[in-house]
N, C-alpha and C positions, 0 to 999 in steps of 0.2 A: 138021109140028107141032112138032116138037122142036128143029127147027132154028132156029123161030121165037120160041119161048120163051125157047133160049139165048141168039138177038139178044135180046129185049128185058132178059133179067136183063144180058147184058154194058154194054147201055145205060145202064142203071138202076144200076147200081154203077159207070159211069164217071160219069154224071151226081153221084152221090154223093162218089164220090171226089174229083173237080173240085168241087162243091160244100164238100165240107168241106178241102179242098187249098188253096182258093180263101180258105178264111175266116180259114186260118195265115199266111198272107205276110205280114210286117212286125209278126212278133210272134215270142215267145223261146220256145221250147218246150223239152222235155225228149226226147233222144234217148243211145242207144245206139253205144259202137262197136265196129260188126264187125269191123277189121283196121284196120294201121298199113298201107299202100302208099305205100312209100318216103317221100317226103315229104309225104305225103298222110294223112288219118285220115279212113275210109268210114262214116258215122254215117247208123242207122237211124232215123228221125224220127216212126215208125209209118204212112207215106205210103205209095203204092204203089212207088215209088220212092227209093233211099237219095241220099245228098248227101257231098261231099268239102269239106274242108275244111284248107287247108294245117296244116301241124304249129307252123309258126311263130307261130300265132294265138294256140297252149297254151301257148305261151312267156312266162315271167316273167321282168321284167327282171334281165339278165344271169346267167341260168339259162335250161338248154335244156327244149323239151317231155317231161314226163315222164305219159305217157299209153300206156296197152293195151288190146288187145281187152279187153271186157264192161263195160268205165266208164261212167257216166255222165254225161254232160255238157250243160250247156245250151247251144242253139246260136238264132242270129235265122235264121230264113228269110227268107231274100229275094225270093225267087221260086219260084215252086210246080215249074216245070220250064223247064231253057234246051233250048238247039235240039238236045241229047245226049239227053232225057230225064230228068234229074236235078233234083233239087232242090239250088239254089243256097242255103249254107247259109252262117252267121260268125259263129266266136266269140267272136272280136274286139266287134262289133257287141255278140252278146248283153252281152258283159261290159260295156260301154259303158251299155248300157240299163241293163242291173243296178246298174251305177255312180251311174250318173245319179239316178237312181231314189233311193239311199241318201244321195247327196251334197245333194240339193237339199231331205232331210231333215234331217241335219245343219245344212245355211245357216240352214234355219230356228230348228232351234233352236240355233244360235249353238255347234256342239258343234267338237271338232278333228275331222281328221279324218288319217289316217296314208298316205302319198306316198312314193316313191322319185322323186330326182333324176335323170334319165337322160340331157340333151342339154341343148348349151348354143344359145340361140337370140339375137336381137338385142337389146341390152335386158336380157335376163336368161337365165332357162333353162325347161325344161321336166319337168313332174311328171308321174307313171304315179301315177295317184289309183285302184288297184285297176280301171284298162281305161280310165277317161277322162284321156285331158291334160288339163293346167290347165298355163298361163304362171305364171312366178314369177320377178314383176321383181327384180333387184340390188339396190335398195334396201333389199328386200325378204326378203333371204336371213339378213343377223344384224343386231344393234344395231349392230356397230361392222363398219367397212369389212373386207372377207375378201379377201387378195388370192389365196390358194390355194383353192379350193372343192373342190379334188380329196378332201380325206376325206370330202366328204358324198355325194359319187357311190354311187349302187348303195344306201345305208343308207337305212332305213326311217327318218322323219321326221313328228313333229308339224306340219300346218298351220294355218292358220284360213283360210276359203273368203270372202274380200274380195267378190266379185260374182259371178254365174252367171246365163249366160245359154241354156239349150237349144234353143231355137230356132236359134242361130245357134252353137253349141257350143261357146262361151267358158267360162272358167272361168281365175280371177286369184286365187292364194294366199297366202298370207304365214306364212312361219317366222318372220319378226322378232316379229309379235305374240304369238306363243305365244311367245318367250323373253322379252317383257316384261311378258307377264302372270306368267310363272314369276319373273321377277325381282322383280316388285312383291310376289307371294308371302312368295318368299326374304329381301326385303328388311324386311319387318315382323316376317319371325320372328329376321333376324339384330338388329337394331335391339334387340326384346325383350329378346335373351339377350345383347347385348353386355356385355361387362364391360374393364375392365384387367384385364391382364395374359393375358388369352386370346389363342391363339395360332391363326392362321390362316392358309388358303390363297387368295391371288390373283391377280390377271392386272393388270399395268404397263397402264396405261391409255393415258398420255401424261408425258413427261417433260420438266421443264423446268430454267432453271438453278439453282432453290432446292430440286428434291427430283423425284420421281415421284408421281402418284396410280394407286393402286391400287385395283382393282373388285376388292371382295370379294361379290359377287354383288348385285348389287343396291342398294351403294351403294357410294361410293367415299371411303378414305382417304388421307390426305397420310402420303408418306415421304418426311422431311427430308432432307437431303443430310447432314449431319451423325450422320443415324439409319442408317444404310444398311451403312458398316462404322466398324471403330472405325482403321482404319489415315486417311490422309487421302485424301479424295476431293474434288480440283476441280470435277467436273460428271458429274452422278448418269448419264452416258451410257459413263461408264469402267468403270461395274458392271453396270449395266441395259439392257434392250432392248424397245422396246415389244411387247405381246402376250406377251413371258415370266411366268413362273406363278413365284411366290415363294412364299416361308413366310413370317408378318409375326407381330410380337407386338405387340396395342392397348398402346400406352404411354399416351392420356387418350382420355376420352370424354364430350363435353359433349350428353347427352339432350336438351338446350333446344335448341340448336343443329346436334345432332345432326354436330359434328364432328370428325371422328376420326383421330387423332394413331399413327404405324405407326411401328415399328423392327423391322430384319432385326439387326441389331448384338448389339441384348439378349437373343439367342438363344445367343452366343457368350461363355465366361465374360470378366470386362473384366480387358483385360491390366495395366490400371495397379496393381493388386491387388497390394500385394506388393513395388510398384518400390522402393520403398527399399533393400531385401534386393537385388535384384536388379542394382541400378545403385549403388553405395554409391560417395562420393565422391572423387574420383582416382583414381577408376578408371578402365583405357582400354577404349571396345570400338570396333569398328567397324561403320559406317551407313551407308547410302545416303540422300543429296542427294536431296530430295524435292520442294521450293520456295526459290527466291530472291524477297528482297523487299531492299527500299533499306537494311534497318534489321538485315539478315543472313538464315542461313542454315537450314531447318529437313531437320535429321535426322531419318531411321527407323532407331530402335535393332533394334525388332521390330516384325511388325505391327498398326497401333493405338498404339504408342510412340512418339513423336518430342520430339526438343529441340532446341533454339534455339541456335544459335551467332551470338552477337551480334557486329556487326561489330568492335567494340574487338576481343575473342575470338580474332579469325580469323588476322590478322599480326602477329608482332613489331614489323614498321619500315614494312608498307604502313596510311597511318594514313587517308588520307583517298582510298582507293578502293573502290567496288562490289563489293560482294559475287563480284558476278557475272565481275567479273574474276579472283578468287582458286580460287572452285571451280564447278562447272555441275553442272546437274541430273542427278540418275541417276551421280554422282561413289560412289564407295566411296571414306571419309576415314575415319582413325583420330582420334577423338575423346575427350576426357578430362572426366568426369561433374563440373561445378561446383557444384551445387546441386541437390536435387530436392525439389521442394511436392509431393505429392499430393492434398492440399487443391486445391490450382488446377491439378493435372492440369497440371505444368509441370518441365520438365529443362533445368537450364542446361546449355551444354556449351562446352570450348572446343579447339579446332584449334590455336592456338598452342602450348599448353601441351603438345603431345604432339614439340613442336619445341624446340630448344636454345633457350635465352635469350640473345640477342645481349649484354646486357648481361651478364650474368654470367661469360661469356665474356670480354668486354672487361677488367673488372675483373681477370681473373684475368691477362690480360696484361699489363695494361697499371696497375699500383695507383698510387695518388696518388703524386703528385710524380715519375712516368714522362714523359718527353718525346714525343707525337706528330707526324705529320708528315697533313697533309690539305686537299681542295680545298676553297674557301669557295662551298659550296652557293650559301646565302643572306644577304643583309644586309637587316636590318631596323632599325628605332626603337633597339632594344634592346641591339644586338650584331650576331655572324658565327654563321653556321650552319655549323661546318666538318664533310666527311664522314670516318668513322673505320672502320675497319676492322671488319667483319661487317654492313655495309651500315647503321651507324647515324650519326647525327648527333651532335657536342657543340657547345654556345654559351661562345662567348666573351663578354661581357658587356660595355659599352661600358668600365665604369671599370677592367677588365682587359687596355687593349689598350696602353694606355701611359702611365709613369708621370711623364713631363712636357707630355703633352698633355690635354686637355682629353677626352672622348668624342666629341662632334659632333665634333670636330675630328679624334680621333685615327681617325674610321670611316672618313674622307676617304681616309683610305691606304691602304685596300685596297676590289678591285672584285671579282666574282663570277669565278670561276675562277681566281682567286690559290691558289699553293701554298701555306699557311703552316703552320710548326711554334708547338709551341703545350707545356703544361706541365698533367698531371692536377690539377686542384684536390679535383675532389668527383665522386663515380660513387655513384647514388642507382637500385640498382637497381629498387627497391619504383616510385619515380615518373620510372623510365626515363627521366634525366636525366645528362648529362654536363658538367660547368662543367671549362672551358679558362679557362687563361691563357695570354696572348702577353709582357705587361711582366714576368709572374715567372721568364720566360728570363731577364734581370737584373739587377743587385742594383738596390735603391730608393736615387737617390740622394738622397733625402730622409733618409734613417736615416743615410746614411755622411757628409752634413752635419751632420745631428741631435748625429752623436757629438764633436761640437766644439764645439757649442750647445749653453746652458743657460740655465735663469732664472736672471734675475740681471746676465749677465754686458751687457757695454757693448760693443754691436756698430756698426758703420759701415755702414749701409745707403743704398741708391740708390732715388731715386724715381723707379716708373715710373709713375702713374696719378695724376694731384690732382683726388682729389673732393669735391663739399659736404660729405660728412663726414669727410671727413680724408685720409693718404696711404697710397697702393699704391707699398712698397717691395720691395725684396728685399735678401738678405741671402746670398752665395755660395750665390745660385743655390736660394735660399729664400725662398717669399713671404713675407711681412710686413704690417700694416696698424697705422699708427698713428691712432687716435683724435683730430680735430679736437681735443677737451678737454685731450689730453695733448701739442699741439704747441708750449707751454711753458708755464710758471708764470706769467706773464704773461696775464691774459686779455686784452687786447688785440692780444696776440700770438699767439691761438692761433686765426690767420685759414690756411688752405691755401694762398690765393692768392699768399702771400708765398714758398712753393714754386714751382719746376718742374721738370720730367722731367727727370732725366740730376743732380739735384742732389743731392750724399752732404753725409749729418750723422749723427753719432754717435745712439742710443738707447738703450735700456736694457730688455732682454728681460722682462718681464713675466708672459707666458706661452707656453708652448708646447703646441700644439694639433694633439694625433699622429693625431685621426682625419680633421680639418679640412686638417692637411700645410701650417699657418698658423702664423706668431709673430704675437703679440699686442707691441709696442714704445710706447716711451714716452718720448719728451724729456724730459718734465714730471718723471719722476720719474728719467734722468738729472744734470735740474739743478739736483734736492732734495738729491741724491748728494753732487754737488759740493759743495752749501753746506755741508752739513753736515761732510765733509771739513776743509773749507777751514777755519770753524768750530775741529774741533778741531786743525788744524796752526797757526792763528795767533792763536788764545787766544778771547774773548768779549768782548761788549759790555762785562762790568762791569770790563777794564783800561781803559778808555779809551778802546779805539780802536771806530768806528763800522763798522756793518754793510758799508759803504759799503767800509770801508777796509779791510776783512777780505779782502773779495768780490776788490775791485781790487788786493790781495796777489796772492791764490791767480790770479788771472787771468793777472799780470805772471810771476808762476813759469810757470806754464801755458804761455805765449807762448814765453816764453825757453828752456821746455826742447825745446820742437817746434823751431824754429829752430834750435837746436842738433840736433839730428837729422834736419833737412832739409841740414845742412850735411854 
């Protein structure tokens, strides 16, 4: 009887127990745990039977299980018992369920929901959404391309849950939307409070060759190239690097437009402040060679300071080369302060001046009316380019090369690389000029004729030129020109043609013409001389005798006493 009762209650409480064993599989219950067995955690589930459950299931990303006897835990049963007797239990699972559970709440109402990034997958990576994964494509990860993602590993993270599917256990997130919903936030309230002169922090967006834009959360400002520092900067990549975080101060801001104008510069006080005091004229400092261009040279006195060294500037004697021949970039030059505007934020400077003055030098060698010796650089229209001592040039000038030649003519006698000595006339240092003479080696013989000639006197010249208007004589070795009018008192007779070359007759100097290096002669007024002469040696018409007979006196004396003297 007893034996019988006890089968049927053992019956009747397995029936039970299988019956309600039966009703937990594939559901999360609430159990107990009895002990940690090594890797193992033995959880009581109120069955007749306990269940194991590895330890690595308690595990939080990149945190080990931290679980003891009498905890609570929920765990999914899987199976009421395997072939050991046990109830097959997962935490994993339960947390999944639980996940799922709160996540497909969330979708609906459109809420975030917070993720650790743990593994990288094809495509993108993979999210620990408190027990369920969810993919989270590349795209997907920030607004702007990340090529490091190692800071987000392991960190807890805002998502928004893009699509879920439980059935088939998808689940596609996106960080990028929750930082553009944040930025669209940010960006309305920075917009609101923007002002000039407010001072902020950003991230280089992208840079080009007029400047960077900068993401100041939400929108983006322009940083000129110009704005950046105040020293000079060719291309905004010499200072900046994309994804770098700056400090920027709003220099304008147009609300209509909503475009906004960034300087890191004016954070810095501006060096030009001052520069008068600092850079006072003739004064020497030394720069560094920062840019060459066709038109000269620009120095950095300090940084955000520079001046210009104009090409005139740079050389004493090199007049028509390139900059870039004289000094190169990144040069350290002692330079000497010509001018400074700070109105136009501008410093003349100049390189020669910190060098001797060739010409000044010359002069002090060499003073007017010193004799030179030098090779004939150049010949031009004008003159001889001869080279002089300290590497500079003097011009001789055509009507200094000879005093009985003509200049086209006299240029004829010398060719390029001729030696010639030569005589100071004029050292003009102010317009770095040297005028040579070659004919003031010696004497003019025009002057040491001159001194035997005068007006007045009754010279014997030679004709060498008969022209329409009159004749080209000479006079030892002095030009001459007698006026067709004055080639005698006779107007019939005052034809040219009744001259020719090689033919002497007396004239009568007239004038002399010292800058022209010409007499001006006269028959006409030689044979007014005469008569008048004549006149008073052999009396007047009112004796008697006839003009006629006066003229043909003095004539016959005239004749008679040359013949006597040819004799």
């Amino acid at each position: 009887m007893t034996q019988a009762i006890q089968g049927e209650d053992f019956a009747s409480l397995l029936d039970e127990s299988i019956g309600v064993g039966g009703s937990f599989e594939g559901s999360v219950i609430k159990g107990t745990i009895v002990e940690v067995d090594g890797d193992f955690a033995v959880i009581d589930v109120g069955l007749k039977s306990e269940g194991r459950v590895p330890l690595k299931e308690f595990a939080t990303a990149g945190r080990a299980a931290e679980i003891k006897a009498g905890d609570q835990v929920e765990v999914f049963v899987e199976r009421y018992e395997d072939k050991n007797g046990e109830v097959m239990l997962s935490r994993e699972k339960a947390k999944r369920e639980e996940a799922w559970t709160l996540l497909e709440k969330s979708f609906q109402d459109q809420q975030r929901v917070t993720g650790i990034i743990f593994g990288r997958v094809k495509g993108g990576f993979t999210v620990d959404l408190s027990g369920a994964v969810a993919f989270l494509p590349g795209s997907q990860v920030d607004i702007r391309p990340v090529r490091d993602i190692t800071p987000l590993l392991g960190t807890p993270q805002p998502f928004q849950i893009l699509k879920m599917d439980r059935s088939r256990g998808n689940i596609v997130v996106s960080r990028r939307a929750v930082l553009e919903e944040t930025r669209a936030e940010q960006r309305s309230e920075l917009i609101e409070n923007l002002k000039e002169g407010q001072v902020l922090e950003g991230v280089v967006k992208n840079i080009t060759d007029y400047g960077a834009f900068v993401d100041l959360g939400g929108v983006d400002g322009l940083l000129h190239v110009t704005d950046i520092a105040w020293k000079r900067i060719n291309h905004p990549s010499e200072a900046l690097h994309i994804g770098q975080t700056v400090k920027v101060q709003v220099i304008r801001f147009n609300s209509e437009t909503q475009r906004i104008s960034l300087g890191i510069k004016q954070l810095d006080a501006d060096p030009w402040e001052g520069v008068e005091a600092k850079y006072p004229v003739n004064a020497r400092f030394t720069g560094r060679v920062t840019n060459i261009t066709d038109y000269g040279a620009f120095v950095e006195l300090e940084a955000g300071v520079e001046g210009l060294v104009h090409v005139s500037e740079m050389s004493w004697t090199k007049k028509n080369v390139h900059p870039g021949k004289i000094v190169s970039t990144s040069q350290e030059v002692e330079v000497m302060v010509l001018d400074v505007d700070p109105q136009k934020r501008r410093i003349s400077l100049g390189l020669k001046q910190t060098m001797n003055n060739p010409w000044e030098g010359f002069v002090e060698r060499f003073p007017v009316g010193t004799e030179v010796e030098g090779e004939v650089k150049n010949i031009t229209e004008f003159g001889l380019f001869v080279g002089l001592p300290g590497d500079i040039d003097g011009m001789v000038h055509l009507s200094d090369l000879s005093w009985e030649k003509q200049g086209d003519a006299a240029i004829a006698d010398f060719k390029k690389g001729d030696m010639v000595r030569a005589k100071v006339l004029d050292v003009d240092v102010e317009k770095e000029r040297i005028s040579l003479g070659i004919k003031q080696l010696g004497s003019d013989p025009f002057q040491e004729a001159m001194s035997s000639v005068k007006k007045g006197d009754v010279v014997t010249c030679t004709v060498t030129m008969v022209t329409e208007n009159g004749l080209e004589v000479t006079v030892d070795g002095i030009s001459g020109f007698i006026r067709k009018s004055e080639l005698s008192r006779d107007r019939s007779e005052q034809r040219p043609d009744r001259f020719a070359v090689g033919e002497k007759m007396d004239a009568k100097v007239t004038a002399v013409e010292k800058n022209a290096r010409k007499l001006t002669l006269s028959i006409k007024a030689r044979e007014s001389d005469e008569e008048k002469q004549a006149m008073a040696e052999y009396g007047s018409s009112d004796s008697g005798a006839s003009l006629g007979d006066i003229l043909g006196a003095a004539f016959h004396k005239a004749r008679e006493e040359k013949a006597s003297e040819d004799k």
